[in-house]
Each structure stands twice: as structure tokens, then as C-alpha cells.
SEZA-933824 format. One record per residue (C-alpha): residue number from 1; residue in one letter; x, z, y. Coordinates in nm, 4 decimals. Each point is the difference from the previous one (the first is absolute). Example, Ala and Ser with C-alpha at 12.3 -4.5 7.8 and 13.67 -1.06 7.14 Angstrom:
BEGIN
1,A,1.2300,0.7800,-0.4500
2,S,0.1370,-0.0660,0.3440
This chain:
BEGIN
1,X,-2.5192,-1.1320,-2.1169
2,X,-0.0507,-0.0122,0.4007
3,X,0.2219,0.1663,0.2011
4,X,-0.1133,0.0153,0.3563
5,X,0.1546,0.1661,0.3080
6,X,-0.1221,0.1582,0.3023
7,X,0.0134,0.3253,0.1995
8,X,-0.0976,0.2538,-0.1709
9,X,-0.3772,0.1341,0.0426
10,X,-0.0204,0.3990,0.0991
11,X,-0.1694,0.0354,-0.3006
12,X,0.3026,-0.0678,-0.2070
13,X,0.2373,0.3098,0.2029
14,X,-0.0022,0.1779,-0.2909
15,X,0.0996,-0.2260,-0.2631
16,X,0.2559,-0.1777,0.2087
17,X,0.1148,0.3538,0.0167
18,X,0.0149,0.0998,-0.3443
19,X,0.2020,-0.3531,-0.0415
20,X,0.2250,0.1389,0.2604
21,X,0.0358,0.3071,-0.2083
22,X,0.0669,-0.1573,-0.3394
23,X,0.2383,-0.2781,0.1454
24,X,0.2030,0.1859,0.2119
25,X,0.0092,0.3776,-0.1714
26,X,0.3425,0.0680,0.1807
27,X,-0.2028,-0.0095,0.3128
28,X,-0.3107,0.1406,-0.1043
29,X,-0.0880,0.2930,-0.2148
30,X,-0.2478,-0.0631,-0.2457
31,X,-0.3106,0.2349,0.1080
32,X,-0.3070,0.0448,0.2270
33,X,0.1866,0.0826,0.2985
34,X,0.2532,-0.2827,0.0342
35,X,-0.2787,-0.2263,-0.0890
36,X,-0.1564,0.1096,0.2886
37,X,0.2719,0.0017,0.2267
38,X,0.0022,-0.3707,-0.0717
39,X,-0.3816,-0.0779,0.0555
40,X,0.0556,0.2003,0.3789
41,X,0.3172,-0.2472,0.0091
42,X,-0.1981,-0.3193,-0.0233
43,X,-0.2655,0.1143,0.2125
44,X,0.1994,0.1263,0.3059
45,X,0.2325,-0.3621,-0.0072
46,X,-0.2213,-0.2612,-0.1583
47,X,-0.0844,-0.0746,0.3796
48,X,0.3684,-0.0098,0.1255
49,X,0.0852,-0.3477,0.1415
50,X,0.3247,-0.0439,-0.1828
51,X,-0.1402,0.0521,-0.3331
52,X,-0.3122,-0.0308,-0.2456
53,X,-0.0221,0.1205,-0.3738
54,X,-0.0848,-0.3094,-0.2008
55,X,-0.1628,0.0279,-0.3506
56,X,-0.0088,-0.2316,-0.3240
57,X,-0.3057,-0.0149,-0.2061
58,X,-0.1259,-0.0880,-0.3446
59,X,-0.3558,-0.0203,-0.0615
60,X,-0.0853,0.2041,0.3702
61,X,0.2696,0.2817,-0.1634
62,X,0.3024,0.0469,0.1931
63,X,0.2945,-0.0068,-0.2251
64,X,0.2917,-0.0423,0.3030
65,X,0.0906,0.0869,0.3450
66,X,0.2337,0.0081,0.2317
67,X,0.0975,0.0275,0.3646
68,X,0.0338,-0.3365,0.2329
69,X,0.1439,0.0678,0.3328
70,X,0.1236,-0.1949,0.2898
71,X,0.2967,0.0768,0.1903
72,X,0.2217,-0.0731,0.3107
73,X,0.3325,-0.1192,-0.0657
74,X,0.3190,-0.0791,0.1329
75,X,0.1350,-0.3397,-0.1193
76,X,0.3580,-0.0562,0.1045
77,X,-0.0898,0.1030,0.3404
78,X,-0.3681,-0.1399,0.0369
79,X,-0.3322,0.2255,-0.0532
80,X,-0.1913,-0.1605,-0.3117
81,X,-0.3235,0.0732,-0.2098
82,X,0.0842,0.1177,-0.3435
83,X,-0.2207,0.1079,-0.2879
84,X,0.0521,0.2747,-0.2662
85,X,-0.0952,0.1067,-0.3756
86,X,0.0014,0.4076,-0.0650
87,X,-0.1823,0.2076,-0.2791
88,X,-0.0783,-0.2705,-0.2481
89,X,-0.1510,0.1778,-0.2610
90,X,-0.2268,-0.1358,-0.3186
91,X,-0.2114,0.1845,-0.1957
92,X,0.2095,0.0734,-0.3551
93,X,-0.3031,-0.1828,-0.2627
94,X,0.0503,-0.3396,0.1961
95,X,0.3720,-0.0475,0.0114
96,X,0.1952,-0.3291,-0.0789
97,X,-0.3676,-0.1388,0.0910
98,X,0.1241,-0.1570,0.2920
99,X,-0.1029,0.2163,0.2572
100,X,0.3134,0.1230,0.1909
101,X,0.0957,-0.3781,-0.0094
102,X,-0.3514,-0.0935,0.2447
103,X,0.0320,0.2329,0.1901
104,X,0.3400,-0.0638,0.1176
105,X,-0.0920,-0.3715,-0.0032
106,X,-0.3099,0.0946,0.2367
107,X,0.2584,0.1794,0.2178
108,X,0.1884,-0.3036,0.0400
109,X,-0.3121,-0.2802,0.0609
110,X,-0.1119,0.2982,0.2674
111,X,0.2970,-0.0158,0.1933
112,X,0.0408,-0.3698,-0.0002
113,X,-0.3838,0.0130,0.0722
114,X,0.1125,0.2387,0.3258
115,X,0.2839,-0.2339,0.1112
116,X,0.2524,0.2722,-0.1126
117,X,0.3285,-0.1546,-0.1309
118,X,0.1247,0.2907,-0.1792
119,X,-0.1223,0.2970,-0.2306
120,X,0.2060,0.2624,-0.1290
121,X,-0.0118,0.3227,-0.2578
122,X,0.1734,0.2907,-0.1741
123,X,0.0240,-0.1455,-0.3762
124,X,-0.1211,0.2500,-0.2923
125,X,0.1707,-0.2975,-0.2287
126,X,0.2318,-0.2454,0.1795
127,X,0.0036,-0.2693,-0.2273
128,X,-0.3998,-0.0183,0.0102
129,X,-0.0098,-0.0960,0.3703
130,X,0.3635,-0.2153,-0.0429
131,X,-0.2101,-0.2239,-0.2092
132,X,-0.2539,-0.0715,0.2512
133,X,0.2160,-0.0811,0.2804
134,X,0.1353,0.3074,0.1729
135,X,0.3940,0.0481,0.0529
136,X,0.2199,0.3276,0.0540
137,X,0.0363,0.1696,0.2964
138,X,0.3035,0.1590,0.1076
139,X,0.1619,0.3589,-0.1896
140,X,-0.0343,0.3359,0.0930
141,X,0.2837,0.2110,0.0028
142,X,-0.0886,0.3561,-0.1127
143,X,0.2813,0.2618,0.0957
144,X,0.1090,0.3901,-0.1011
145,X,0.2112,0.1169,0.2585
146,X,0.1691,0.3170,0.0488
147,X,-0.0631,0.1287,0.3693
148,X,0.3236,0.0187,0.0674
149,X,0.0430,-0.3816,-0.0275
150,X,-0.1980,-0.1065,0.2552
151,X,0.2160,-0.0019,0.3167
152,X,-0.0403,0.3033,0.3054
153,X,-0.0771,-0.2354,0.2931
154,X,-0.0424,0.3642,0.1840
155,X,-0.3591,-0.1803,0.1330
156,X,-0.2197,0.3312,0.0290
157,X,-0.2067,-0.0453,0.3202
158,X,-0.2815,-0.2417,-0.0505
159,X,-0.1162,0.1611,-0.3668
160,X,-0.3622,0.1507,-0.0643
161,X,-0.2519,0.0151,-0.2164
162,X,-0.3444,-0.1222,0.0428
163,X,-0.2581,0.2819,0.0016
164,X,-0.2185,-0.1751,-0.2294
165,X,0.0461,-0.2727,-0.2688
166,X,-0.1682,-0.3018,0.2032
167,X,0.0977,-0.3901,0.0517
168,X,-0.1159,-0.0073,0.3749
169,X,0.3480,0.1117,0.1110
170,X,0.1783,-0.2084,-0.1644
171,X,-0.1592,-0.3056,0.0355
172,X,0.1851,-0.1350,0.3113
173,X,0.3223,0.0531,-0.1864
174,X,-0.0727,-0.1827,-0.3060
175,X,-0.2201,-0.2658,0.1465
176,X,0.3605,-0.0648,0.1492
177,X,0.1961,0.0166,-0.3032
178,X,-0.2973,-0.2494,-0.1471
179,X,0.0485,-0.2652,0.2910
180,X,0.3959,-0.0008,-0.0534
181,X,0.0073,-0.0054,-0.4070
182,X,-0.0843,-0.2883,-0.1967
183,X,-0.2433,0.1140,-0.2648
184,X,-0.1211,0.2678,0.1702
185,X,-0.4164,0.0365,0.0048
186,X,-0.2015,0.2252,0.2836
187,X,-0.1305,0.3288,-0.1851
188,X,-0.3167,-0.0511,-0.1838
189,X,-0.2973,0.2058,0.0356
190,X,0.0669,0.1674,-0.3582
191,X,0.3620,0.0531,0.1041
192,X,-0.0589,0.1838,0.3023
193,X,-0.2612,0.1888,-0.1917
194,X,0.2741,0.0934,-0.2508
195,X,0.2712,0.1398,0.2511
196,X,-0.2548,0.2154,0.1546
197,X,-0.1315,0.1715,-0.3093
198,X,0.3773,0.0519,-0.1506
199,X,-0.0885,0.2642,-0.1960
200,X,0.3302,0.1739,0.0867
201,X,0.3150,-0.0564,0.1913
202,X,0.1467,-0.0884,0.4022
203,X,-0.0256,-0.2438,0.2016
204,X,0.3646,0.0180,0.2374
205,X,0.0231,-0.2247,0.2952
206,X,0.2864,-0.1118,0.2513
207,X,-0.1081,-0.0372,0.3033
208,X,0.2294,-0.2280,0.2977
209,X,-0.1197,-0.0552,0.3106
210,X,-0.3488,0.1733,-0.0623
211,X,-0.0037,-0.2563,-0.2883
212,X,-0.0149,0.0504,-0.3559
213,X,0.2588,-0.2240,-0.1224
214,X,-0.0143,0.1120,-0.3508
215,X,-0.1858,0.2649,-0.2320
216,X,0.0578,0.1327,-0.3229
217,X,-0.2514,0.0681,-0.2648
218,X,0.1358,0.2660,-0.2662
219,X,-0.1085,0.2964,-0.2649
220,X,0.2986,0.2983,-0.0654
221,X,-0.0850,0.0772,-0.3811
222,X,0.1523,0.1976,-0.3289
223,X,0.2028,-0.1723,-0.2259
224,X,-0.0301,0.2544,-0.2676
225,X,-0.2373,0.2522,-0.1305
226,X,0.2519,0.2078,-0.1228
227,X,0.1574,0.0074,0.3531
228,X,-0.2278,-0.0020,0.2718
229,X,0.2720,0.0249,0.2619
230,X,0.1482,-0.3430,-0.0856
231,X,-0.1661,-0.2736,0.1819
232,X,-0.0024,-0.3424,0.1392
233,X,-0.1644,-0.1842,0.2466
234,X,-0.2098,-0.3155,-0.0169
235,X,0.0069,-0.2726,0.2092
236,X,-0.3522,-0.2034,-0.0307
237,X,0.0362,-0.2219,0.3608
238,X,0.2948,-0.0110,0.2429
239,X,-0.0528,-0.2393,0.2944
240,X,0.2630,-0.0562,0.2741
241,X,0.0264,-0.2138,0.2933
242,X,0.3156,0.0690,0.1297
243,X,0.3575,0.1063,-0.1330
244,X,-0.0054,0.3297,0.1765
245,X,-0.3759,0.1021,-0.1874
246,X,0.1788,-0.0773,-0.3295
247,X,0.3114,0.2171,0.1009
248,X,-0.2636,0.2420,0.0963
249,X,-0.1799,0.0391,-0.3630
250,X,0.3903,-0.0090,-0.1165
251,X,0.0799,0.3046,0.1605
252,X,-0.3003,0.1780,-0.0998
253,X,0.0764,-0.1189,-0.3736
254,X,0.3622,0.1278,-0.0019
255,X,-0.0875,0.3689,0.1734
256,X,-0.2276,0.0408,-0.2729
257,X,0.3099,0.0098,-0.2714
258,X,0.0318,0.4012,-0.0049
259,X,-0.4085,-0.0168,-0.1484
260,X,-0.0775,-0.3421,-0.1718
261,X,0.1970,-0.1517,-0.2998
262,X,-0.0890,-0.3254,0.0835
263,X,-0.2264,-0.2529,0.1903
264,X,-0.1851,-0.2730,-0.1797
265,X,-0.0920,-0.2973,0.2071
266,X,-0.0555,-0.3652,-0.0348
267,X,0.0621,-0.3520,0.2399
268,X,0.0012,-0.3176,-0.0077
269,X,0.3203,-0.0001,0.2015
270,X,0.2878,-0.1172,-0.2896
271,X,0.3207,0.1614,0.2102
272,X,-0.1770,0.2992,0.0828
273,X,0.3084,0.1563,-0.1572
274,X,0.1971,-0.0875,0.2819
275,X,-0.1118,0.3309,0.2209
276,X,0.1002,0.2372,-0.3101
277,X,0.3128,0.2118,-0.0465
278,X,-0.0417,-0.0527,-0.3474
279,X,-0.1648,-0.2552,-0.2187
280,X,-0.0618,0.2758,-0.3068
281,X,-0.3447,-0.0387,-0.1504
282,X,-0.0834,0.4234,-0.1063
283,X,0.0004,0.0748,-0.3242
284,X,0.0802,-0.3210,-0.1066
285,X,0.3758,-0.0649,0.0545
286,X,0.0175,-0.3099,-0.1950
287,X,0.3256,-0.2136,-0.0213
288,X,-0.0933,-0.3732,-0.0293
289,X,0.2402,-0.3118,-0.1073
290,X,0.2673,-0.0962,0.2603
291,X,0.0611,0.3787,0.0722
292,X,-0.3861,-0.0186,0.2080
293,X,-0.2097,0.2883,0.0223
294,X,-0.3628,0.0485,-0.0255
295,X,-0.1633,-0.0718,0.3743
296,X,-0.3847,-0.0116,-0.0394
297,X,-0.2873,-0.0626,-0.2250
298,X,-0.1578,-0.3302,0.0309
299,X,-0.2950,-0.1213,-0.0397
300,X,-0.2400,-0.2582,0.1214
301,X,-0.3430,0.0291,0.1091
302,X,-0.2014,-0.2718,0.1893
303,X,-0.0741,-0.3357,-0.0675
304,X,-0.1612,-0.2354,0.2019
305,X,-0.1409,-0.3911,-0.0365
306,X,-0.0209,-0.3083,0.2314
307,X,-0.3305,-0.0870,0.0242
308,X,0.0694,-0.2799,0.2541
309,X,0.3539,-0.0904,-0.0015
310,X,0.0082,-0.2709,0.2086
311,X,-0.1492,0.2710,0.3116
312,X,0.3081,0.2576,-0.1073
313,X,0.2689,-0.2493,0.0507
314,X,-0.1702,-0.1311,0.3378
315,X,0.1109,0.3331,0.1369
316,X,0.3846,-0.0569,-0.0889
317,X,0.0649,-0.3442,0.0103
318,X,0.1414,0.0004,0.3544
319,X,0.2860,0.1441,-0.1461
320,X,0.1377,-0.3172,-0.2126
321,X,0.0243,-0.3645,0.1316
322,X,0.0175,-0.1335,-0.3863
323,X,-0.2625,-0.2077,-0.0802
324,X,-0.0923,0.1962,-0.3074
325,X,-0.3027,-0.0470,-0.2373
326,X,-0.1651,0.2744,-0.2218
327,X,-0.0784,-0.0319,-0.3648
328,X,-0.1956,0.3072,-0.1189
329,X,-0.1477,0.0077,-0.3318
330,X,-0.2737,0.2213,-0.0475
331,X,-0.0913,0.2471,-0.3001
332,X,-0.1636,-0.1792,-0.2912
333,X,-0.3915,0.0193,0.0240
334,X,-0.2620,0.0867,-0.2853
335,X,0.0642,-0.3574,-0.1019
336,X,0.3725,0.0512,0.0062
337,X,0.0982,-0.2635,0.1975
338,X,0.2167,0.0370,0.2833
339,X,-0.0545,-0.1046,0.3721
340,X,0.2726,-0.1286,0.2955
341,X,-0.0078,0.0794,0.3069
342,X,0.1833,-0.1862,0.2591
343,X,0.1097,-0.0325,0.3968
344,X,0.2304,-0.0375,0.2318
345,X,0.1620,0.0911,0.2996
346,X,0.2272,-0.1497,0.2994
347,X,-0.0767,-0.4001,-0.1729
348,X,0.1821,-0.2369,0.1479
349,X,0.3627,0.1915,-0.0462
350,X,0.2547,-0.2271,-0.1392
351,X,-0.0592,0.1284,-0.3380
352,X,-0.2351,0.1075,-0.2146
353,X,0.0768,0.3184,-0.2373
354,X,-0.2812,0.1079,-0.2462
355,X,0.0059,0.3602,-0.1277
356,X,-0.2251,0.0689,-0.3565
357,X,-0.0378,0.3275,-0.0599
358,X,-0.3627,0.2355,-0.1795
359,X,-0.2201,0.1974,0.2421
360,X,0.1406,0.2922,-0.1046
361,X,0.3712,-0.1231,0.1468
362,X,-0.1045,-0.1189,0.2452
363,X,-0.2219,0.2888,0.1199
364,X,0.2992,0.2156,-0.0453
365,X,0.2472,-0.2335,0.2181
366,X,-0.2596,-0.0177,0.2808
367,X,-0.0395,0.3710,0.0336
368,X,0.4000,0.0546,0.0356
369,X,-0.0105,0.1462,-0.3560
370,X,0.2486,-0.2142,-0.2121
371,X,0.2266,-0.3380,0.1924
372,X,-0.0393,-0.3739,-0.0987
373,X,0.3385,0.0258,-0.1488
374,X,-0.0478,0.3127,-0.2030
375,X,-0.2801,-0.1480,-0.1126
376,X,0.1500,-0.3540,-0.1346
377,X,0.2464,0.1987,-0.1894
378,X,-0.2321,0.2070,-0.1451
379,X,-0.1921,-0.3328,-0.0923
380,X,-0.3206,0.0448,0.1611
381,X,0.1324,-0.3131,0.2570
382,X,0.0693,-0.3334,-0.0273
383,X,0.1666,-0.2250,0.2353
384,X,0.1820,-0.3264,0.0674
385,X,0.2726,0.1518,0.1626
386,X,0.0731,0.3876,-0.0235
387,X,0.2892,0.0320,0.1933
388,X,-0.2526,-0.0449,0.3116
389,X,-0.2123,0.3251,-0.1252
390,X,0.2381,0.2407,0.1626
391,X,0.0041,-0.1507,0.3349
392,X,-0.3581,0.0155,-0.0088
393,X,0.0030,0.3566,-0.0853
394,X,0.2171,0.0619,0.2853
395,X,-0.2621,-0.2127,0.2328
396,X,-0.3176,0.1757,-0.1286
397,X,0.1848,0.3306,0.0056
398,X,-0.3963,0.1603,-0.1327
399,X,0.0445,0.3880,-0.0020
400,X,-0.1040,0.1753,-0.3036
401,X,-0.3160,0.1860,0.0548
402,X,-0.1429,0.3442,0.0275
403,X,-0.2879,0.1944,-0.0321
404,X,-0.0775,0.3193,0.0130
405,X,-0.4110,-0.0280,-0.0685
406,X,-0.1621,0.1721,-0.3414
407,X,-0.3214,-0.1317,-0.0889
């Protein structure tokens, strides 16, 4: 049986979209109409520059899909190429045939192909992609907050809504946030697309300076049937460039306390509970070992995969003077043998340290997401000499990253 890969003909919309359907049915209902929806999808952004629908075939039958984009992102401070995997989807007769595992593969070879030293996705099953190479990202902190807790900066001036749900106003303010935040990726085409067909909701901006320094995407909604006049309000997207736009969307959160039982909202930011009066997750007062009480929901989303190591350390090596060199062993292949990768930077130092760590380790210590010493204790490192791992941390000093892109 012959798998083979390649964009995906026109003439294959609808079954890509019934795939769609069948794969993702939390996403799509199961009828005419959504089907639909998700031919007029493909045919409106199959010509987008930052993305292309990509099929796999058996016997001229597409029996897979999914969505390969390319994106802009900010690498500890530099603008880089990365790729992306969304929507991988295969068609329910030809599972555990191999098919999701080519197409990510194809993904991969197409980057490297590109010159792109990264690719990143949204896992449906971590531990699928963890065995071909891709680490963890950083957590996401997901809070319930009464309105009352956030803190009354008394910043009202500055504060509107947009008129319409569009991206075109904000774009200045979070190309800025992008350029300043490691992680970070330039809206895609679909993303943009997606804030200006919310289907409901606000979009509240602070404005500084005839700037927008920070906006606020957010839905006010019931939390019971039974009560229609208790609610809550939904945070999707808050930006913010500057302390006082944050104080801003502060204010406005704790003014809404005589309505709104609570806010939900999510960041990347792990002391965000620094600005709150009170660190009370609603409805769930839970009392924790030590006398600790319950803070957030956690959870982790992206994961990401050198592609060209040696490139992504090229771009923070001028931080260290060690001579260090770089063992990475690579996934098993369909033969199950396992490949090293190695290089080094600043030769010539006095002496030579060697680090051996997986891809996956090391993918997640280059993007900020987990330190060289954390990760020796945890034994995914080995060393000659650990004691030196937390001086390099300190040297390295690789923010965790962020991203605020759905695809």
C-alpha cells in the first residue's frame, strides 16, 4: 500500500471535507451545511500565502488532509520562518494505516525542503507527535476571577469599543507585542479571518497617545439556564503593551462586579496573580497541601520541533563564551535506529562541555520552555559536570514563549 502526498486537487473539497467532519465532530456538525461551509473554506484560503491544504492518497483516493502553513516568528528577539501542522484529519476505514504518520513526516521533509528550522502544532494526542521529535511548549494558566479581585487602577479615559469586529485596528498594537515576545507569530490569514467573523462578542481597546496600546477581545454570557441574570464574561485575547493598558482592562474588569460573577481568561504570564486582590479561583475554593489554595487551571497546548538545530542555537550563542558541543539524538526511524546530531559553538574555549539530550529536550530548552538543569534532573540530560548547567541557564537566560495564533 502507497501512500503519497500532495496538495490536495479541487476535486477532492468535498471529501477532505467530510474527513474534516468525521475527525473533528466537536468542530463540525455532521450535515450538508457544515460540509459546505468547509468546501467554501478551502476554496476562499487554498490561495493564501501562509498556508496550503495538503492531501494523502491511496490508490488516487484521498484518505488524509491537513493544513501546512508558514509563519513569522519571533525567536528570542530575531524574526524567523516557522512552519505549522493544523486540521489533521484521516478518513475513519484507513486508520492505524499509517497515514497521519506521512503526513506529518511530509510536513517535516517540506520545511527542511523550505530552509525552515522549526514547525510547530496544537496536539490532538501529545504523545503521538513526542515520539517523532516535538517537545512541550510552555503552560497556560486558565483563571476564574471574581471582578472584584482585579485591582481599580481608576484608568477610565482611553476605553472604547471597536464598531465592528475587525483585525485592521489592532494590528499595529499586536505586531508590537509580536516583535517584543519570544514566541510570538504575526496573525495568519485564517486568524485574522477568525477575529473578524466572531460570531458574537467586543472588541475593547486602550488607546495612549492616539495609540492602541492594548485591546481586549471578550463575550458577556449566562452561566445558567435556570438564571439568566447570572453571568460571566469571557476573555478569548487580551493584548497589552504597556502597564497603564493592562491597568486599563483592570479597571473595566473590577466595575463590572455589581453584573458579572466572574471573568474567565487565560495567559501565558505565570505571576499574573500578582495584580489581583485575591487569588480565589470561583466556585472552586480548593485548599491544597501546605495550607495552598487553588490558583489556575493548567494546561499545555503547543509543541514545536527543531528542524535545524544547529541554525536555532546560531541565534543565541553570543550569549555564552563556553565552548559547548551538542549531542541530539533524533526519534527512531521506520528502521528503528536512532540518529546523532552534533555541533558546536565558541571552539577554542579552554574547555570543552558536551550536553546529550533527545530532540524533544532539546527543542523544549531552546524555545525557553524547560532549563538545562531542570532538565538533567528530570533525566532527559546528561553531562560531565552538572554543577556548570545552572550558570549556563543564567547565561542563556531563553524566555519561555508565547503565542497567541489558532490554526
Amino acid at each position: 500500500m502507497s501512500i503519497i502526498i500532495k496538495q490536495i486537487e479541487k476535486s477532492d473539497y468535498e471529501a477532505f471535507a467530510k474527513i474534516s467532519q468525521t475527525a473533528y465532530p466537536g468542530n463540525y456538525n455532521d450535515n450538508p451545511s457544515e460540509k459546505n461551509k468547509i468546501i467554501e473554506h478551502l476554496e476562499k484560503y487554498e490561495g493564501s500565502f501562509d498556508m496550503t491544504y495538503i492531501g494523502a492518497y491511496i490508490d488516487s483516493k484521498l484518505v488524509g488532509g491537513m493544513r501546512f502553513y508558514t509563519f513569522e516568528m519571533n525567536f528570542h528577539g530575531q524574526i524567523i520562518t516557522a512552519s505549522g501542522i493544523g486540521s489533521v484529519g484521516v478518513d475513519l476505514l484507513y486508520k492505524k494505516r499509517h497515514v497521519a504518520k506521512s503526513m506529518v513526516e511530509y510536513a517535516s521533509q517540506r520545511s527542511i525542503d523550505l530552509g525552515i528550522p522549526i514547525i510547530t502544532l496544537y496536539p490532538f494526542k501529545a504523545s503521538f507527535y513526542y515520539s517523532f521529535g516535538y517537545g512541550y511548549g510552555s503552560p497556560l494558566y486558565n483563571y476564574n476571577i471574581s471582578p472584584e479581585h482585579f485591582k481599580d487602577f481608576k484608568v477610565r479615559d482611553g476605553l472604547s469599543y471597536l464598531e465592528e469586529n475587525s483585525f485592521d485596528p489592532l494590528e499595529s498594537c499586536y505586531n508590537k507585542y509580536v516583535e517584543n515576545t519570544h514566541g510570538m507569530m504575526y496573525k495568519s490569514t485564517i486568524d485574522k479571518s477568525r477575529i473578524s467573523k466572531l460570531p458574537k462578542g467586543r472588541i475593547l481597546t486602550f488607546t495612549e497617545n492616539s495609540q492602541i496600546t492594548g485591546y481586549m477581545i471578550f463575550t458577556q454570557e449566562k452561566i445558567s439556564n435556570s438564571n439568566v441574570l447570572r453571568q460571566k464574561i469571557d476573555i478569548s485575547e487580551m493584548v497589552y503593551n504597556t502597564p497603564k493598558a493592562l491597568q486599563a482592562f483592570s479597571s473595566f474588569l473590577h466595575t463590572q462586579k455589581d453584573q458579572v460573577e466572574c471573568v474567565e481568561l487565560h495567559t501565558f504570564d505565570p505571576r499574573f496573580y500578582q495584580m489581583l486582590c485575591d487569588i480565589a479561583f470561583v466556585n472552586d475554593r480548593v485548599q491544597f497541601p501546605l495550607i495552598s489554595h487553588k490558583l489556575n487551571n493548567t494546561s499545555l497546548g503547543m509543541m514545536y520541533m527543531a528542524l535545524d538545530p544547529a541554525e536555532l542555537i546560531e541565534w543565541v550563542e553570543d550569549r555564552v563564551e563556553e565552548n559547548i558541543v551538542f549531542n541530539i539524538i533524533d526519534p527512531k526511524n521506520s528502521e528503528g535506529e536512532q540518529g546523532v546530531e552534533s555541533f558546536e559553538i565558541n571552539p577554542g574555549y579552554l574547555e570543552r562541555f558536551e550536553l546529550d539530550f533527545s530532540l524533544q529536550s532539546f527543542t523544549s530548552w531552546i524555545m525557553g520552555a524547560v532549563s538545562l538543569e531542570e532538565l538533567y534532573m528530570y533525566g532527559n540530560l546528561t553531562c560531565a559536570i552538572p554543577s556548570k548547567l545552572k550558570v549556563l541557564d543564567r547565561k542563556f537566560n531563553l524566555d519561555s514563549p508565547q503565542c497567541l495564533n489558532t490554526f
